[in-house]
PATIRO-608091 format. One record per atom (N, C-alpha, C, O, CB): atom name; residue in one letter; y, z, x; residue number from 0. Coordinates in steps of 0.001 Angstrom, whole numbers, always signed. Each point is the difference from the previous one (the first is absolute). Glycine has a CB too. Layout:
<rs>
+------+------+---------+---------+---------+-----+
| atom | type |   north |      up |    east | seq |
+------+------+---------+---------+---------+-----+
|   CA |    a |       Y |       Z |       X | NUM |
...
+------+------+---------+---------+---------+-----+
</rs>
This chain:
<rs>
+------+------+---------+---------+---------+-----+
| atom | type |   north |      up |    east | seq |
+------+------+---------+---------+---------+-----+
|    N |    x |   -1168 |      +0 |    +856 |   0 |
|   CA |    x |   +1168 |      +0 |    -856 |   0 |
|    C |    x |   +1235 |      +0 |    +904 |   0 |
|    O |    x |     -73 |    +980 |    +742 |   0 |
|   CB |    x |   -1166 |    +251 |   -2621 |   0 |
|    N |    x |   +2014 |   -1736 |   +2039 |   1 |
|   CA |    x |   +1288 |    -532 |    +254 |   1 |
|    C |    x |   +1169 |    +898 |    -165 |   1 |
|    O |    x |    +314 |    +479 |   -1090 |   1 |
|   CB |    x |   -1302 |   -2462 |    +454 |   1 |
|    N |    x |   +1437 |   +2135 |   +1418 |   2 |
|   CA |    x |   +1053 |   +1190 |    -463 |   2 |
|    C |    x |    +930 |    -248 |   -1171 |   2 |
|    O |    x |    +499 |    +886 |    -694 |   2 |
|   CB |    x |    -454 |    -295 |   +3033 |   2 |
|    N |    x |    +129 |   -1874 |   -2478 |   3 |
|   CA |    x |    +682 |    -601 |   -1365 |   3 |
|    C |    x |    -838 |    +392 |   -1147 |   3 |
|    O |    x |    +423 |    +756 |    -874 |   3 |
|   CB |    x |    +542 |   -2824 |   +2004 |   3 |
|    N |    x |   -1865 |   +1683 |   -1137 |   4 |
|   CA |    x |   -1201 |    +265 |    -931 |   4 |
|    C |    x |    +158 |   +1979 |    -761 |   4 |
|    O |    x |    +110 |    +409 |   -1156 |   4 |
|   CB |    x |   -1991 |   -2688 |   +3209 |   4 |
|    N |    x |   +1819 |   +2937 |    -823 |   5 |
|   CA |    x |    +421 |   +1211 |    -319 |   5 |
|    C |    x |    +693 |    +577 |    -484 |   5 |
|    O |    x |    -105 |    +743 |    -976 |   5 |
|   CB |    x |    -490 |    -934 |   +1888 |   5 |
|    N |    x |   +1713 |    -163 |     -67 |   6 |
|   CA |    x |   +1292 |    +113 |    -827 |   6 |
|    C |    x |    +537 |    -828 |   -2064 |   6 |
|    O |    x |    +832 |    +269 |    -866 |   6 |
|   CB |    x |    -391 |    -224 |   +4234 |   6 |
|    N |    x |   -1435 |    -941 |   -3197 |   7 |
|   CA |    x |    +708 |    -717 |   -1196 |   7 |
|    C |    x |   -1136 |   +1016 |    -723 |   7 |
|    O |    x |    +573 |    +777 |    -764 |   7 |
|   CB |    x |    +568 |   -3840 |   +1254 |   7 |
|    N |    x |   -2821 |   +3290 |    -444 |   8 |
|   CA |    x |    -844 |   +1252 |    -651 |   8 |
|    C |    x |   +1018 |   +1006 |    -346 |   8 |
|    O |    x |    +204 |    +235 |   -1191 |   8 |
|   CB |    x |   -2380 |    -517 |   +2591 |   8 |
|    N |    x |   +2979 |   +1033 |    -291 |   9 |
|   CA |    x |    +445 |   +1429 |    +307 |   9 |
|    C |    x |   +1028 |    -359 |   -1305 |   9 |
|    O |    x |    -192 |    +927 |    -787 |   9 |
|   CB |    x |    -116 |     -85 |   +3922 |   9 |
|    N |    x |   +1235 |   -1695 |   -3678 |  10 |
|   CA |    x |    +729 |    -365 |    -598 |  10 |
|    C |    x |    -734 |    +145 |   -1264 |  10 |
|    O |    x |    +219 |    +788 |    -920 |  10 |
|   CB |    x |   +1007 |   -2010 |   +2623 |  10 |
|    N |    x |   -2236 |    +226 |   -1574 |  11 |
|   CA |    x |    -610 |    -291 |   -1854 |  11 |
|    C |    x |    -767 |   +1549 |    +263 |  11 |
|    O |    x |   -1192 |    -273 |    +142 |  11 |
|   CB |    x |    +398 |   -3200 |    -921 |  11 |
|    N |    x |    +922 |   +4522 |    +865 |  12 |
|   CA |    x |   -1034 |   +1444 |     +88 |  12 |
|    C |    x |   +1312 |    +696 |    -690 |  12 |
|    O |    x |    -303 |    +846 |    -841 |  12 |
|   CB |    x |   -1690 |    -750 |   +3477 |  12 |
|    N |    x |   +3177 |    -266 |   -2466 |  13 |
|   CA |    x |   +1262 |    +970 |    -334 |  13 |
|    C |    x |    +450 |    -866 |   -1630 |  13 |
|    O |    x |    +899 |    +501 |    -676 |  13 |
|   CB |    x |    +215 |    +272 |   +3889 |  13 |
|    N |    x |   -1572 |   -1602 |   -3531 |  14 |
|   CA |    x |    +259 |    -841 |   -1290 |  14 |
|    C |    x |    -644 |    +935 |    -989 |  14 |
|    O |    x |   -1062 |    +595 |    +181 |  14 |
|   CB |    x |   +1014 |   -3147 |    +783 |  14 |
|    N |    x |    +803 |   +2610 |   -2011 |  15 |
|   CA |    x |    -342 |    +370 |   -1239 |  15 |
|    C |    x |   -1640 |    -336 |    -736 |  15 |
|    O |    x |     -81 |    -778 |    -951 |  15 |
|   CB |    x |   +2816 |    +469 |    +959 |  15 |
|    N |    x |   -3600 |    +790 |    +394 |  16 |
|   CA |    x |   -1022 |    -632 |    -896 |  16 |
|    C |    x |    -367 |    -803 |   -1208 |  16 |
|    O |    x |   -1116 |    +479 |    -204 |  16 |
|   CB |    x |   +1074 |    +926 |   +1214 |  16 |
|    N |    x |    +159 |   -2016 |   -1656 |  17 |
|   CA |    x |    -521 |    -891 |   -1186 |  17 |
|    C |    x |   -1728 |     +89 |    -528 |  17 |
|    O |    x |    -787 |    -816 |    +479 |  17 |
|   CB |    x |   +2817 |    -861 |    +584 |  17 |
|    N |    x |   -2403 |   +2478 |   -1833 |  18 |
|   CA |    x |    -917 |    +638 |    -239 |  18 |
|    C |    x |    -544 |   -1229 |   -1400 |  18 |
|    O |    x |    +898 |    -399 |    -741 |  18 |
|   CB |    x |    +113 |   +3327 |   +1902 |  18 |
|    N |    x |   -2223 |   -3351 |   -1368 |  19 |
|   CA |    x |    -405 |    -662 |    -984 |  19 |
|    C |    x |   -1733 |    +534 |    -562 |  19 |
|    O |    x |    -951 |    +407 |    +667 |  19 |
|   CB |    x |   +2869 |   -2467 |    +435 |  19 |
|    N |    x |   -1788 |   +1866 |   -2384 |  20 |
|   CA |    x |   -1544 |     +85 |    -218 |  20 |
|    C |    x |    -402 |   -1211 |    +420 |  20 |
|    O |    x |    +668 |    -960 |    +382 |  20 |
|   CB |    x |    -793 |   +2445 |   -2261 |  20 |
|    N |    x |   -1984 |   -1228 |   +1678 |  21 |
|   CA |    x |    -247 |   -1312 |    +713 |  21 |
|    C |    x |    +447 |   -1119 |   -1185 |  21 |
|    O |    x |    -181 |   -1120 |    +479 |  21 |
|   CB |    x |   -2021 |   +2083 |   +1250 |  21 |
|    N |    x |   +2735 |   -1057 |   -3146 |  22 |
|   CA |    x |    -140 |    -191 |   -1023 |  22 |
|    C |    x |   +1845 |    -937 |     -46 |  22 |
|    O |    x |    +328 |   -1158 |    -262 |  22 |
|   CB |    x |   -2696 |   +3596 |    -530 |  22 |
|    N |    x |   +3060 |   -1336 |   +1147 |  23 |
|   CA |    x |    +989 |    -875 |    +422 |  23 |
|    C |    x |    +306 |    -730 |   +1077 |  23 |
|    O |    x |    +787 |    -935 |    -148 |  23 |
|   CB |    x |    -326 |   +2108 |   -1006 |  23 |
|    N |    x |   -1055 |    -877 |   +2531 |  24 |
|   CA |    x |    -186 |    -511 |   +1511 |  24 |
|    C |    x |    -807 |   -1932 |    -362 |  24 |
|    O |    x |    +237 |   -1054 |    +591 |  24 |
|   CB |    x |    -909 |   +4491 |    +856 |  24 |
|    N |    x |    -203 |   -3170 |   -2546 |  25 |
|   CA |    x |     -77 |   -1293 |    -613 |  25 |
|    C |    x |    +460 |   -1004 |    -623 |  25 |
|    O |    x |    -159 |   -1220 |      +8 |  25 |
|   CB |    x |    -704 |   +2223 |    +212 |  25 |
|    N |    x |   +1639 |     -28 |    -918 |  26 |
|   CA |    x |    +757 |    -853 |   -1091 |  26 |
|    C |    x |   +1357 |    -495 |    +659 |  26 |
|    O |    x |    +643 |    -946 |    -455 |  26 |
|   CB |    x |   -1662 |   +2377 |   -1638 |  26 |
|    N |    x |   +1282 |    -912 |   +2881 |  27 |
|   CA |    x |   +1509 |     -31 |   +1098 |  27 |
|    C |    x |    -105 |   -1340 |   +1112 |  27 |
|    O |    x |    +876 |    -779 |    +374 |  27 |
|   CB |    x |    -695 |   +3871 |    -285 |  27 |
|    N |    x |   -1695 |   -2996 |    +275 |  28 |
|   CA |    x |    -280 |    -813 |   +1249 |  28 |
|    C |    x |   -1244 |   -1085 |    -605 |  28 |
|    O |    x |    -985 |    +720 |    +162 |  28 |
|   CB |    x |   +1666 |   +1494 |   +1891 |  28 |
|    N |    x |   -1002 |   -3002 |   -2417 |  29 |
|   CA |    x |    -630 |    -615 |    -896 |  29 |
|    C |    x |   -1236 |    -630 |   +1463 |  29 |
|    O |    x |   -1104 |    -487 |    -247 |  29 |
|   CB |    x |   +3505 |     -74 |   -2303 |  29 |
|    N |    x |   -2030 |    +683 |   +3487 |  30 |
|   CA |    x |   -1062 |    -624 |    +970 |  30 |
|    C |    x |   -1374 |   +1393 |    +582 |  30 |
|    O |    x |    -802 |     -25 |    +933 |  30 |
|   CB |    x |   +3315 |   -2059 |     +85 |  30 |
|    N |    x |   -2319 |   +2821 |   -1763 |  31 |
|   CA |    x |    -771 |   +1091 |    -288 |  31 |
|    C |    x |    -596 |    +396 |   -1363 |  31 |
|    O |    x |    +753 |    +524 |    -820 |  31 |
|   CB |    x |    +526 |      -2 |   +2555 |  31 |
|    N |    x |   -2604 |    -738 |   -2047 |  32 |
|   CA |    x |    -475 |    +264 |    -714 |  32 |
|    C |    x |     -12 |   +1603 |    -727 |  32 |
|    O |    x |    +382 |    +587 |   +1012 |  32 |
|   CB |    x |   -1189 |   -2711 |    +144 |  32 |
|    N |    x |    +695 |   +2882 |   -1855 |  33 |
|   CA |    x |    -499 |   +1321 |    -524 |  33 |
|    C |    x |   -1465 |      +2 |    +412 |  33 |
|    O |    x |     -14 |    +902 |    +838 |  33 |
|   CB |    x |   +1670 |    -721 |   -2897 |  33 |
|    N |    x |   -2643 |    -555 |   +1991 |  34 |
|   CA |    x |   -1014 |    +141 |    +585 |  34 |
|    C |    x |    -486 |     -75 |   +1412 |  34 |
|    O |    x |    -986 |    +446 |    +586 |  34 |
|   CB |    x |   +1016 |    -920 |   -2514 |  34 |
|    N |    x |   +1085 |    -302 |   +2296 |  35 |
|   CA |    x |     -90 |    -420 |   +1432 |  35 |
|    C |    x |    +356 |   +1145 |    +946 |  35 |
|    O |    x |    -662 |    +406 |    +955 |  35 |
|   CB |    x |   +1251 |   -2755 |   -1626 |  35 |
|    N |    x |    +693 |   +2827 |    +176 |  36 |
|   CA |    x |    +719 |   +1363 |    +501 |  36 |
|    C |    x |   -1242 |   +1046 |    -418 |  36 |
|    O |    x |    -296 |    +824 |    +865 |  36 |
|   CB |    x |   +3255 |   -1473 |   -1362 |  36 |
|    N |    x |   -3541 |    +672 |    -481 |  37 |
|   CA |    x |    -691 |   +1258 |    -249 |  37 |
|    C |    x |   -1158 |    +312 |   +1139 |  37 |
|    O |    x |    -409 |   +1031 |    +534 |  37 |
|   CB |    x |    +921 |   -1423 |   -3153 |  37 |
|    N |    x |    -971 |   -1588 |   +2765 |  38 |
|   CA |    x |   -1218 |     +12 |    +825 |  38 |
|    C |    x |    +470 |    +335 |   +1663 |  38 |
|    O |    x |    -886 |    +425 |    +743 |  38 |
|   CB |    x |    -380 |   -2342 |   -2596 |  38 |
|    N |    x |   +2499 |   +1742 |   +2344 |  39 |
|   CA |    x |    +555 |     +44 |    +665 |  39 |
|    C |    x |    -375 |   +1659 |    +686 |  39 |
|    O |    x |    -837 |    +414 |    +802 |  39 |
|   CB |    x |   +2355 |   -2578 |   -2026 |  39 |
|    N |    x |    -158 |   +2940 |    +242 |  40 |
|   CA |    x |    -462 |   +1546 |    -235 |  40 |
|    C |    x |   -1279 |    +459 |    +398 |  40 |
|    O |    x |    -169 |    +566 |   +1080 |  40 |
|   CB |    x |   +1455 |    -676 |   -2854 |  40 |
|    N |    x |   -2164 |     -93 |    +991 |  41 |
|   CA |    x |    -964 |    +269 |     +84 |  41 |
|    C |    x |   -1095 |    +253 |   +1615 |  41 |
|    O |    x |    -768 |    +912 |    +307 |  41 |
|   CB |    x |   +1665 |   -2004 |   -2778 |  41 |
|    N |    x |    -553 |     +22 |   +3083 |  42 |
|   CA |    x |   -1100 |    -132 |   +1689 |  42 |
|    C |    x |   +1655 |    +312 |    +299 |  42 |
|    O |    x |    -198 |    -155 |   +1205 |  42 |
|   CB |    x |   -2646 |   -2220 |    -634 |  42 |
|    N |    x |   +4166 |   +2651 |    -625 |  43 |
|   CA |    x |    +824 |     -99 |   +1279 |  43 |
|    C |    x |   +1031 |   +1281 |    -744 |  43 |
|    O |    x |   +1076 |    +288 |    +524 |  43 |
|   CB |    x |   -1285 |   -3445 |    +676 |  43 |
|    N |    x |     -88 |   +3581 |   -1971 |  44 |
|   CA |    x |    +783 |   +1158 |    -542 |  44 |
|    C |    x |    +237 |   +1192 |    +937 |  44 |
|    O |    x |   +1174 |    +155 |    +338 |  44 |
|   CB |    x |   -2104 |    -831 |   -2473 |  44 |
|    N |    x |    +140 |   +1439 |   +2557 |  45 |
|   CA |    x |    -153 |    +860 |   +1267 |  45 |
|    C |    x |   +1248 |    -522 |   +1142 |  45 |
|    O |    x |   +1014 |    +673 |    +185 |  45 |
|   CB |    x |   -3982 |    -403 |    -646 |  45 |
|    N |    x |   +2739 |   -1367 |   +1059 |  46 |
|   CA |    x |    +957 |    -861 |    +793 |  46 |
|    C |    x |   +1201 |    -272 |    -132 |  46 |
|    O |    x |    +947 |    -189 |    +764 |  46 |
|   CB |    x |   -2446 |    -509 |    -561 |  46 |
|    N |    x |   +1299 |    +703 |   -1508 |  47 |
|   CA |    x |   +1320 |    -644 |    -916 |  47 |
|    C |    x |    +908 |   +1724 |    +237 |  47 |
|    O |    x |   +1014 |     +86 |    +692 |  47 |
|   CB |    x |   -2496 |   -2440 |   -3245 |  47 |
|    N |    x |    +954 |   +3367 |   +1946 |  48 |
|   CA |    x |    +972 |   +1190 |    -833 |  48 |
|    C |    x |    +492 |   +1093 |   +1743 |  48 |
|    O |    x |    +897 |    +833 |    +130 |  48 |
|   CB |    x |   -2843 |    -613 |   -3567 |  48 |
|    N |    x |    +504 |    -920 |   +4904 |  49 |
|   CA |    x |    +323 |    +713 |    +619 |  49 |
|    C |    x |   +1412 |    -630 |    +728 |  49 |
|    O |    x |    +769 |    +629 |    +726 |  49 |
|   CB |    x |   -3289 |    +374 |    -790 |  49 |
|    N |    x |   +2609 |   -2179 |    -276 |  50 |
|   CA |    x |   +1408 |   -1027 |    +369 |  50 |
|    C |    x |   +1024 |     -20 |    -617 |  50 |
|    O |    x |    +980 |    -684 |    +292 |  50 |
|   CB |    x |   -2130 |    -594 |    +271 |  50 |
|    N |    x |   +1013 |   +2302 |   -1834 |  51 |
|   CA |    x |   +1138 |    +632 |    -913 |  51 |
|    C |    x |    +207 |   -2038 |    -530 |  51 |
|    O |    x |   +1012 |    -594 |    +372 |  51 |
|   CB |    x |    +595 |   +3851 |   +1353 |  51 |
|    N |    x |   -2179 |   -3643 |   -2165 |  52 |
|   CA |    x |    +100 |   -1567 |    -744 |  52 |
|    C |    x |    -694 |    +580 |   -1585 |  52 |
|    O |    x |    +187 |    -863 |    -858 |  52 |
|   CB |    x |    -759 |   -1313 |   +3477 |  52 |
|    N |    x |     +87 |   +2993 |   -2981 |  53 |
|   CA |    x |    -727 |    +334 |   -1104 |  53 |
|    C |    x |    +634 |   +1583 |    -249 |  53 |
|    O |    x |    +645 |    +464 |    +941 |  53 |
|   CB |    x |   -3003 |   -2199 |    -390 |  53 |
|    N |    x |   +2201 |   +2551 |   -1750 |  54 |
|   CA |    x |    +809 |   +1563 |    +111 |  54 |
|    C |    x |   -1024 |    -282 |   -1163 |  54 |
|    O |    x |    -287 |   -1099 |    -474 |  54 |
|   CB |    x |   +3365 |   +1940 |   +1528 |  54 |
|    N |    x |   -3618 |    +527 |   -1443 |  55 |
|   CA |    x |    -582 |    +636 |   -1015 |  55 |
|    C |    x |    +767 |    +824 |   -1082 |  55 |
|    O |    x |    +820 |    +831 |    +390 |  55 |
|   CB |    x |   -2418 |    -918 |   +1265 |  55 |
|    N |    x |   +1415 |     -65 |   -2789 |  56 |
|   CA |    x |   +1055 |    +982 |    -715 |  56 |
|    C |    x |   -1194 |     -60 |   -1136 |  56 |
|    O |    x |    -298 |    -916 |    -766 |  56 |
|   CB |    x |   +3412 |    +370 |   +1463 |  56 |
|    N |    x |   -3664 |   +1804 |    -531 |  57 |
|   CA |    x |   -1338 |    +342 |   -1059 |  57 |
|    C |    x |    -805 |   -1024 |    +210 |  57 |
|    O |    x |     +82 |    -459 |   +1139 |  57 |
|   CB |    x |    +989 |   +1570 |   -3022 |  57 |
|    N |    x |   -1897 |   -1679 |   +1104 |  58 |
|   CA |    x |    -560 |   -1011 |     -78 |  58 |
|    C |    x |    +743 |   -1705 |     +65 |  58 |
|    O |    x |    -601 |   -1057 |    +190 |  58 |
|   CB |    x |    -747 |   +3122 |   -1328 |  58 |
|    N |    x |   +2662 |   -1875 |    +933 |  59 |
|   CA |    x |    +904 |   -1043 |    -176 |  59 |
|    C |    x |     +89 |    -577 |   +2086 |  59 |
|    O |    x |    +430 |    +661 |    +946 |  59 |
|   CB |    x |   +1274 |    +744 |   -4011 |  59 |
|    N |    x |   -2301 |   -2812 |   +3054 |  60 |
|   CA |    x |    +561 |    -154 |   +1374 |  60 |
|    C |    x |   +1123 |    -632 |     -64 |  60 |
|    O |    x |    +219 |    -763 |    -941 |  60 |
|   CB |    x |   -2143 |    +730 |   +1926 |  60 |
|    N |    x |   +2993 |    +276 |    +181 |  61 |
|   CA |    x |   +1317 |    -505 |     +28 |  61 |
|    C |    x |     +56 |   -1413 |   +1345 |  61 |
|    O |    x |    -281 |    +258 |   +1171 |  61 |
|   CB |    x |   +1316 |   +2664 |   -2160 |  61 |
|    N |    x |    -732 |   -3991 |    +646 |  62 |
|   CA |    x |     +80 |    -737 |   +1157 |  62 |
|    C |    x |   +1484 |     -26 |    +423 |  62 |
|    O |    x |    +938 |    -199 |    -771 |  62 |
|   CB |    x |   -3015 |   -1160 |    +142 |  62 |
|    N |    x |   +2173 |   +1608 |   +2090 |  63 |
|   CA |    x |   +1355 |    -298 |    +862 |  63 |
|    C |    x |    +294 |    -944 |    +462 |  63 |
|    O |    x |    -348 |    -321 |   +1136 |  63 |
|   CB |    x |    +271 |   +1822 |    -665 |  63 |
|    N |    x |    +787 |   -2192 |   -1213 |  64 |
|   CA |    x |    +281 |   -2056 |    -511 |  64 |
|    C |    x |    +337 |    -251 |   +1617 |  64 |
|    O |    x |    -845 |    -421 |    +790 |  64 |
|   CB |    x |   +2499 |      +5 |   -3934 |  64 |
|    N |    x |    -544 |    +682 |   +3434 |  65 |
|   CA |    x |    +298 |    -585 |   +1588 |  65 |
|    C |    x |    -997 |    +159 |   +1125 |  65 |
|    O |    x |    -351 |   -1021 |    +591 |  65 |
|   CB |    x |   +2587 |   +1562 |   -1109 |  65 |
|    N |    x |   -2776 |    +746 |    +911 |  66 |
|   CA |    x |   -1185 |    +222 |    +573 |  66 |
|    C |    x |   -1417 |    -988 |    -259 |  66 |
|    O |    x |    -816 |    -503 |    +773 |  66 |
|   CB |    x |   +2029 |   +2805 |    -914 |  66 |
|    N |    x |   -1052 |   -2301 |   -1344 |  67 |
|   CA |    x |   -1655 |    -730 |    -243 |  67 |
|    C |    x |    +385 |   -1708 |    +240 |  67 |
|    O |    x |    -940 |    -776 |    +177 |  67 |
|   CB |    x |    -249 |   +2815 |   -2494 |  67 |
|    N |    x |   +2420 |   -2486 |   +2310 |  68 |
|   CA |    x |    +163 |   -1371 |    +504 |  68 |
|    C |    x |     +81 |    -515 |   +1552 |  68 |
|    O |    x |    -239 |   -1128 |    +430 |  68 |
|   CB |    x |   +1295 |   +1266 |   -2551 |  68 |
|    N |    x |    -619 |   +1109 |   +2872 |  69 |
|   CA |    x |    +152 |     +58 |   +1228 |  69 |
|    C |    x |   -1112 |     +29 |    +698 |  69 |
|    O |    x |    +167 |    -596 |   +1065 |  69 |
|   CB |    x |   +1629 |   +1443 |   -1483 |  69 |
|    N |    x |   -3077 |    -334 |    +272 |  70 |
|   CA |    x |   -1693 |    +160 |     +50 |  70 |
|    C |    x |    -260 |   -1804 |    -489 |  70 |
|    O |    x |    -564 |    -921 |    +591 |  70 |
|   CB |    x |      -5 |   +4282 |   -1614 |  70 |
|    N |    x |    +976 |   -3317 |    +253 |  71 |
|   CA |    x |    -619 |   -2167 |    -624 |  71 |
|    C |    x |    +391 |    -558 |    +916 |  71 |
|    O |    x |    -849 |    -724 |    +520 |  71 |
|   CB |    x |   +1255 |    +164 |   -2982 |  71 |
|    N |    x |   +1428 |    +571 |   +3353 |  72 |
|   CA |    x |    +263 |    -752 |    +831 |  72 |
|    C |    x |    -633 |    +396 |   +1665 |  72 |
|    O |    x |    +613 |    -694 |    +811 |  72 |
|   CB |    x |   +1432 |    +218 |   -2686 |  72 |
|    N |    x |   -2744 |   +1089 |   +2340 |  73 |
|   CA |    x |    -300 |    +742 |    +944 |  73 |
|    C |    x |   -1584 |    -445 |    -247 |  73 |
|    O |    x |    -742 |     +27 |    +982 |  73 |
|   CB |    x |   +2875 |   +1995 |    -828 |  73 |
|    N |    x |   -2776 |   -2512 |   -1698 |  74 |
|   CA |    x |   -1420 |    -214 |    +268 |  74 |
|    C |    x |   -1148 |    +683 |     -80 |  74 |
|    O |    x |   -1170 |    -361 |    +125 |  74 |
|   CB |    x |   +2230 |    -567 |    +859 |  74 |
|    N |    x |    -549 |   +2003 |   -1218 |  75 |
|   CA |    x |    -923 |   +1788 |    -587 |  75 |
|    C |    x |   -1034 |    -590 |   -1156 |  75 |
|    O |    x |   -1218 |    +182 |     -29 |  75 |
|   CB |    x |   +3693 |   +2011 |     +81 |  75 |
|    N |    x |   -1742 |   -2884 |    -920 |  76 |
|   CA |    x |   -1388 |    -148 |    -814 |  76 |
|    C |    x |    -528 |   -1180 |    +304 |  76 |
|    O |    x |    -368 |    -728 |    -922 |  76 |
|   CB |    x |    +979 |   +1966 |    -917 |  76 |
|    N |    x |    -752 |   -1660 |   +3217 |  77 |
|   CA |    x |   -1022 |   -1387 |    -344 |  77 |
|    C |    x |   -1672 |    +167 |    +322 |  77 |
|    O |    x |    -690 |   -1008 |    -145 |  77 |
|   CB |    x |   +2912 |    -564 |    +903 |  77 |
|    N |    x |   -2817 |   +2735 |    -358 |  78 |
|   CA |    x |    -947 |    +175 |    -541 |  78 |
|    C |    x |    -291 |   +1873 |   -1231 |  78 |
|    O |    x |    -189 |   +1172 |    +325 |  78 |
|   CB |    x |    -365 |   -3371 |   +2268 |  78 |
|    N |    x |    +633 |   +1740 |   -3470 |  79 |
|   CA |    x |    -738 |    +981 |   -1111 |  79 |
|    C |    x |    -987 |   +1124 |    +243 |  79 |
|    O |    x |    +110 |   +1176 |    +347 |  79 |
|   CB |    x |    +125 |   -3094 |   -1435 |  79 |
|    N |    x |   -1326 |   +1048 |    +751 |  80 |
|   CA |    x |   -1358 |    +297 |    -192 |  80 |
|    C |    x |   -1140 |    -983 |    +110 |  80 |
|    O |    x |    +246 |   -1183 |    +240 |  80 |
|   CB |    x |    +831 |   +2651 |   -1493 |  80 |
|    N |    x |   -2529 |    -960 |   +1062 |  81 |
|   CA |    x |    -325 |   -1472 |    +590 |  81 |
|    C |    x |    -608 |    -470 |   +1165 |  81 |
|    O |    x |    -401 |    +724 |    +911 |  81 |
|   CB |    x |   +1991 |    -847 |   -1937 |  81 |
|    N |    x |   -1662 |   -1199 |    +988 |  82 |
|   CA |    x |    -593 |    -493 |   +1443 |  82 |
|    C |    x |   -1036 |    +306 |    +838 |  82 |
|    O |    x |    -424 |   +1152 |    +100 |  82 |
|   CB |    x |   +2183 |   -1322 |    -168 |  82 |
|    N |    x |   -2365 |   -1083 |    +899 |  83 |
|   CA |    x |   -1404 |    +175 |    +298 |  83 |
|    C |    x |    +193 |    +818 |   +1471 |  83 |
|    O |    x |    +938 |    -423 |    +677 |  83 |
|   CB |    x |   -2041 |   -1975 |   -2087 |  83 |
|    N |    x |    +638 |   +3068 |   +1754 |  84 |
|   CA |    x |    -741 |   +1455 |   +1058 |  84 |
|    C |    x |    -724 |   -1080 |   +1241 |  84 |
|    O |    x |    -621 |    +479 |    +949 |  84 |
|   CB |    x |    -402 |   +1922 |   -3340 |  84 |
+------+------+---------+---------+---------+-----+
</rs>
């Protein structure tokens, strides 16, 4: 990581959060499925909430819109689950 890289992170870390269900995180961003995100969650959730990109509030999960787009451009989800061993 690049010291630019850091610095522009260290920046988007002091931003206001934007918090979504997975329900609106869908309906907002249409190149994401509701099932897709769920299946997503599901094998990468752990990963996801220890990267503060996911927050728990009871059973309700919260997605952190700028964070969880910043992980898509970086390539985090291009493998899932899956795949031959």
């Amino acid at each position: 990581m690049t010291s630019l890289e850091r610095k522009t992170e260290a920046n988007n870390e002091n931003e206001s959060p934007v918090f979504k269900t997975v329900s609106q995180f869908a309906e907002d961003n249409p190149a994401f499925t509701e099932g897709g995100l769920r299946h997503v969650l599901f094998y990468k959730g752990v990963e996801l909430e220890d990267a503060g990109v996911i927050s728990r509030f009871g059973r309700k999960i919260l997605i952190n819109e700028g964070r969880w787009l910043r992980r898509v451009e970086k390539g985090f989800f291009k493998k899932i689950s899956g795949g031959r061993k």
